[in-house]
MIZA-913804 format. One record per residue (C-alpha): residue number from 1; residue in one letter; x, y, z. Coordinates in steps of 0.25 Angstrom, whole numbers. Layout:
BEGIN
REC    i  aa   east  north     up
REC  NUM   A      X      Y      Z
...
REM end
This chain:
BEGIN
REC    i  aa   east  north     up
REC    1   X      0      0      0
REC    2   X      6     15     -5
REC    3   X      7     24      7
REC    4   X     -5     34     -1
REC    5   X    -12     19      2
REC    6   X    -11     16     16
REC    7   X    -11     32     19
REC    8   X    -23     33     16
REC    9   X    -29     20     22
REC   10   X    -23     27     34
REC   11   X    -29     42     33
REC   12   X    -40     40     24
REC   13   X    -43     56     30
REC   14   X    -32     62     21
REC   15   X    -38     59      9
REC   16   X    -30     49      3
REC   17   X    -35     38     -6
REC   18   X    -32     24    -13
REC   19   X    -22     26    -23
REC   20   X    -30     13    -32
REC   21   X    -41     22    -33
REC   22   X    -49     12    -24
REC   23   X    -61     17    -14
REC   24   X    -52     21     -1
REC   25   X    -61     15     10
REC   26   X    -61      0      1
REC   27   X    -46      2      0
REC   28   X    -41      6     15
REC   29   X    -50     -3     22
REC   30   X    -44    -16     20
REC   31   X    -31    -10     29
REC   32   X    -39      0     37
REC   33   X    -50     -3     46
REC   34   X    -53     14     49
REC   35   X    -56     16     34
REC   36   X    -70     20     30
REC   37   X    -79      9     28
REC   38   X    -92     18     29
REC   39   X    -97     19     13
REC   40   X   -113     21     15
REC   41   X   -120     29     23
REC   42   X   -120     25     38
REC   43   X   -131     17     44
REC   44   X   -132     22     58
REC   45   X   -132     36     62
REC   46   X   -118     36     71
REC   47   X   -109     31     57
REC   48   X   -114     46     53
REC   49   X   -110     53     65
REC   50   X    -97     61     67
REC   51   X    -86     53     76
REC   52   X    -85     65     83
REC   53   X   -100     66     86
REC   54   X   -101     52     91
REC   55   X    -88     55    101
REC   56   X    -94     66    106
REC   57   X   -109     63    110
REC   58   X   -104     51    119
REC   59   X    -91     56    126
REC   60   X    -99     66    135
REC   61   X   -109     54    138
REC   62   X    -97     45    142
REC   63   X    -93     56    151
REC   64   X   -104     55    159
REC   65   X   -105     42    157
REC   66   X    -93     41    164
REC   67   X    -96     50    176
REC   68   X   -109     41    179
REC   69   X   -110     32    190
REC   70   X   -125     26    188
REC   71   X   -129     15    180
REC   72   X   -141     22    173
REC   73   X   -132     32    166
REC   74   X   -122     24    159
REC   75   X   -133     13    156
REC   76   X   -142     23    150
REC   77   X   -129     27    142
REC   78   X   -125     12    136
REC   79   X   -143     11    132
REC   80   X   -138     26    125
REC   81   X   -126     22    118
REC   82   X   -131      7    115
REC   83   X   -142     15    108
REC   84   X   -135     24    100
REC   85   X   -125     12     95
REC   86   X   -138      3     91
REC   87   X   -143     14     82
REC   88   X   -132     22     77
REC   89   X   -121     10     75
REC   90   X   -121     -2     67
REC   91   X   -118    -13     76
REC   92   X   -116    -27     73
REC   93   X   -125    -37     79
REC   94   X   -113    -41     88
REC   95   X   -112    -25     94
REC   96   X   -127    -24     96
REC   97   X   -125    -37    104
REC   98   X   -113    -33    113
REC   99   X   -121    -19    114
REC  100   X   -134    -24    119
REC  101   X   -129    -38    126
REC  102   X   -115    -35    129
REC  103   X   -115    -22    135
REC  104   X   -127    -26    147
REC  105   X   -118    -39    149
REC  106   X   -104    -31    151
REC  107   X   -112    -20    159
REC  108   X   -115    -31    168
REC  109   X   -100    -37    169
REC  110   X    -95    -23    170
REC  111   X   -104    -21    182
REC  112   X    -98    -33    190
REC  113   X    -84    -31    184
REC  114   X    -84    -16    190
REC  115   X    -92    -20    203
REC  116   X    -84    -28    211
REC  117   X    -74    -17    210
REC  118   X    -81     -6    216
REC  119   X    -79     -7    231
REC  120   X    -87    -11    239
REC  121   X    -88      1    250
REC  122   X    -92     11    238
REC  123   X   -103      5    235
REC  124   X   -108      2    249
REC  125   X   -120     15    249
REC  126   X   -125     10    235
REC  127   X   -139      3    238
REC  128   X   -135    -10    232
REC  129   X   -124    -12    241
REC  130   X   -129    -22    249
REC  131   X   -132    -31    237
REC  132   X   -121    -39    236
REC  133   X   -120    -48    225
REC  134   X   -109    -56    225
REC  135   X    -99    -59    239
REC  136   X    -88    -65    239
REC  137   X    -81    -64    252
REC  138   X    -80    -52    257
REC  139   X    -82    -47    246
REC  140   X    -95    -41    240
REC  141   X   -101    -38    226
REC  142   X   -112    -28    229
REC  143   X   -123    -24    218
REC  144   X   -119    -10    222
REC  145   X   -106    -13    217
REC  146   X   -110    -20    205
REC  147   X   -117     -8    202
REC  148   X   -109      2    202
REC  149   X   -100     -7    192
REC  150   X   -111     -9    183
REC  151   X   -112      7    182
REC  152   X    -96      7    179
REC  153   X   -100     -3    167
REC  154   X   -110      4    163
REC  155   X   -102     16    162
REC  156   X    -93     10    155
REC  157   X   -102      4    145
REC  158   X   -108     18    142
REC  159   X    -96     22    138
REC  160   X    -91     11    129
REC  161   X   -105     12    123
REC  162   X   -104     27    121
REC  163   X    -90     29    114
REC  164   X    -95     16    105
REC  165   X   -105     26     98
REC  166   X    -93     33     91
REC  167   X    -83     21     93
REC  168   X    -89     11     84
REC  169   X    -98     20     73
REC  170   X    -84     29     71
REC  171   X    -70     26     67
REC  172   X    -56     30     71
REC  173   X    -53     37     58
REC  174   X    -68     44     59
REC  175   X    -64     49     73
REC  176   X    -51     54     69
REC  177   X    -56     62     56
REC  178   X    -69     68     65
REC  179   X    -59     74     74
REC  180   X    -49     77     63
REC  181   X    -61     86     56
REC  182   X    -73     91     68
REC  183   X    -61     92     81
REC  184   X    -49     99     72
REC  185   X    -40     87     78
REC  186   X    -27     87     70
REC  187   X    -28     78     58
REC  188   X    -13     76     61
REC  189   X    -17     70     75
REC  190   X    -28     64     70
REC  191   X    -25     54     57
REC  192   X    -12     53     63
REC  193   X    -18     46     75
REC  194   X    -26     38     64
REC  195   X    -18     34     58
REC  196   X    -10     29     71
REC  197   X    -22     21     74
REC  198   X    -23     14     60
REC  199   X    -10      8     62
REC  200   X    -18     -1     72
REC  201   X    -26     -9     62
REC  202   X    -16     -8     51
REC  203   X     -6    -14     60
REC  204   X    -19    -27     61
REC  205   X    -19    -26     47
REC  206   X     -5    -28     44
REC  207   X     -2    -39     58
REC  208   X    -15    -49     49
REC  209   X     -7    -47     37
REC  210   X      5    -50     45
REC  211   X      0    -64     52
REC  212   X     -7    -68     37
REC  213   X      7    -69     32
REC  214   X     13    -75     44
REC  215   X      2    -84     42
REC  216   X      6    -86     28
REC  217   X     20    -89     28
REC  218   X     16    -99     41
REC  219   X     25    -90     49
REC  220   X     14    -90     61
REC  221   X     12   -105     64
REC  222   X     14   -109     79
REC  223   X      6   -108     90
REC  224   X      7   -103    105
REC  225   X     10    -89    112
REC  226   X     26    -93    106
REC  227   X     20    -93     90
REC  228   X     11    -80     93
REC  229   X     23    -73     98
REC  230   X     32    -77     87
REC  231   X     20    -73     77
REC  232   X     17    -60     84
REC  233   X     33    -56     84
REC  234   X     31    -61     70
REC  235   X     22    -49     66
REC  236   X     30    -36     74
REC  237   X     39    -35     61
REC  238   X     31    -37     49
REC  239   X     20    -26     57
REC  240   X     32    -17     60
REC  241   X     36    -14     47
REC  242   X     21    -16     42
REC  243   X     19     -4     52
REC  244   X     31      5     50
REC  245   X     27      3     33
REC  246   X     13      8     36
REC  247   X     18     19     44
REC  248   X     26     24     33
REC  249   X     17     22     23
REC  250   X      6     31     32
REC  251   X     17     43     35
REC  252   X     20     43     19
REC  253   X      4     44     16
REC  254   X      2     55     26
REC  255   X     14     62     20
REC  256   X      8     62      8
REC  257   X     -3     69     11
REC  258   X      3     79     21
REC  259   X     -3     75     32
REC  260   X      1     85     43
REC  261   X      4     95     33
REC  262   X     -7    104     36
REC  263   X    -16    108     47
REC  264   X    -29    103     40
REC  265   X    -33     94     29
REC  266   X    -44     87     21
REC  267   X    -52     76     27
REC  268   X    -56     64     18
REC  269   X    -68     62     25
REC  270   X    -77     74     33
REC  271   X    -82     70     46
REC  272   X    -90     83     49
REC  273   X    -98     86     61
REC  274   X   -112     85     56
REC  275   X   -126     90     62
REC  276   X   -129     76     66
REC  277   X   -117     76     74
REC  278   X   -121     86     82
REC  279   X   -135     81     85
REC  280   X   -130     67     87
REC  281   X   -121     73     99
REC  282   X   -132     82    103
REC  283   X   -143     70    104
REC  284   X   -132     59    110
REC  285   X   -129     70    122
REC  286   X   -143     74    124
REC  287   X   -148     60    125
REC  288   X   -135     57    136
REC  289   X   -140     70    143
REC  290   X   -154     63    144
REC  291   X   -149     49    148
REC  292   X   -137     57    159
REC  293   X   -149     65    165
REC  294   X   -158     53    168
REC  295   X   -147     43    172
REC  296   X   -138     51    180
REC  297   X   -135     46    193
REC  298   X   -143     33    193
REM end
């Protein structure tokens, strides 16, 4: 692959093409897994969301979230978020399974997992106190302290449910470019941090193709924690110089197109900040407002 080839797999944003003439999504997403995919309109509403937008309606949430110490808030909050997943993600049968089977199940463990930490004294004015659930010894495994580790899951749960709205409906390279464009970020900060993160899935890349031509030449036979070893030092070179190439290859490409040159540049793809933006931000807070005022405390 030229270096105008691979730069452009790598900074797709700086307007660079495939030099066959091929469609660039088709040609750079064989080796890179943050190319565009999206070719048709999306189907849920979140796809058509700035990354910015979805970032910045539940951070304020996670924050009081975070602040909680009731059970009613932060459950409130993973019904919210679980909500908002099912109607503007597209999730496979498997998510929508883990979301609505494995979520109440991990809540639970959580709740035990957290409880017999909590301490024993703490919770000894909390009305379920005397409730003891499980004795062992001396030891007691109150209701009260089951509880209060229950509402640590919870919290915790929100929280994972509510950075999934933006987590699995945007990209890195989305993220980076939203920023880039709407925050004034340094594009200089920016792809260069990209492009540091695409070195991780390049490098999985290039270790496969690596292990299919040990596995070629029947230079990986033998088992045992001896053979994987032998196998894995095996890789370090042919991945080295696979990496310090593609390195080179990246610096020549961003060369080429003076990257860092000026203060500003054009942008391949726009990733304005549109009016449904605002009101998506707008109803996600207003709706949190409502659920934060009814559940506080409780």
């Amino acid at each position: 692959m030229t270096a105008a080839g691979e730069g452009g797999a790598v900074f797709p944003e700086l307007g660079a093409a495939p030099v066959d003439g091929s469609e660039p999504h088709a040609a750079s997403a064989a080796l890179d897994p943050f190319a565009e995919h999206r070719t048709q309109r999306p189907s849920r509403f979140l796809y058509a969301l700035n990354p910015l937008a979805k970032l910045a309606a539940p951070v304020p949430v996670m924050v009081v979230v975070m602040f909680s110490r009731g059970i009613a808030l932060p459950l409130a909050f993973i019904v919210f978020a679980a909500a908002v997943l099912l109607i503007g993600a597209r999730l496979s049968g498997r998510a929508i399974a883990a979301l609505l089977l494995g979520i109440p199940v991990v809540a639970l463990v959580l709740g035990v997992t957290f409880g017999v930490w909590i301490d024993p004294s703490s919770v000894a004015d909390h009305p379920e106190a005397s409730i003891t659930l499980i004795s062992i010894g001396d030891w007691d495994f109150t209701l009260a302290a089951y509880l209060v580790g229950f509402a640590t899951g919870l919290r915790i749960l929100a929280i994972l449910l509510l950075s999934l709205i933006a987590g699995i409906t945007s990209t890195g390279t989305e993220f980076v470019r939203s920023m880039v464009q709407n925050l004034r970020v340094p594009y200089r900060l920016g792809y260069t941090a990209l492009a540091a993160l695409r070195f991780v899935p390049r490098f999985g890349h290039e270790l496969e193709i690596i292990r299919a031509a040990h596995r070629v030449r029947g230079t990986d036979v033998g088992r045992g924690p001896v053979a994987a070893v032998r196998r894995s030092l095996g890789y370090i070179v042919p991945l080295l110089a696979s990496a310090i190439r593609h390195a080179e290859r990246v610096a020549l490409a961003m060369d080429a197109r003076a990257f860092g040159a000026h203060r500003t540049r054009t942008e391949r793809h726009l990733s304005p900040w549109r009016v449904r933006d605002t009101v998506f931000v707008a109803c996600f807070l207003a709706v949190s407002v409502v659920i934060a005022v009814l559940t506080w405390g409780r």
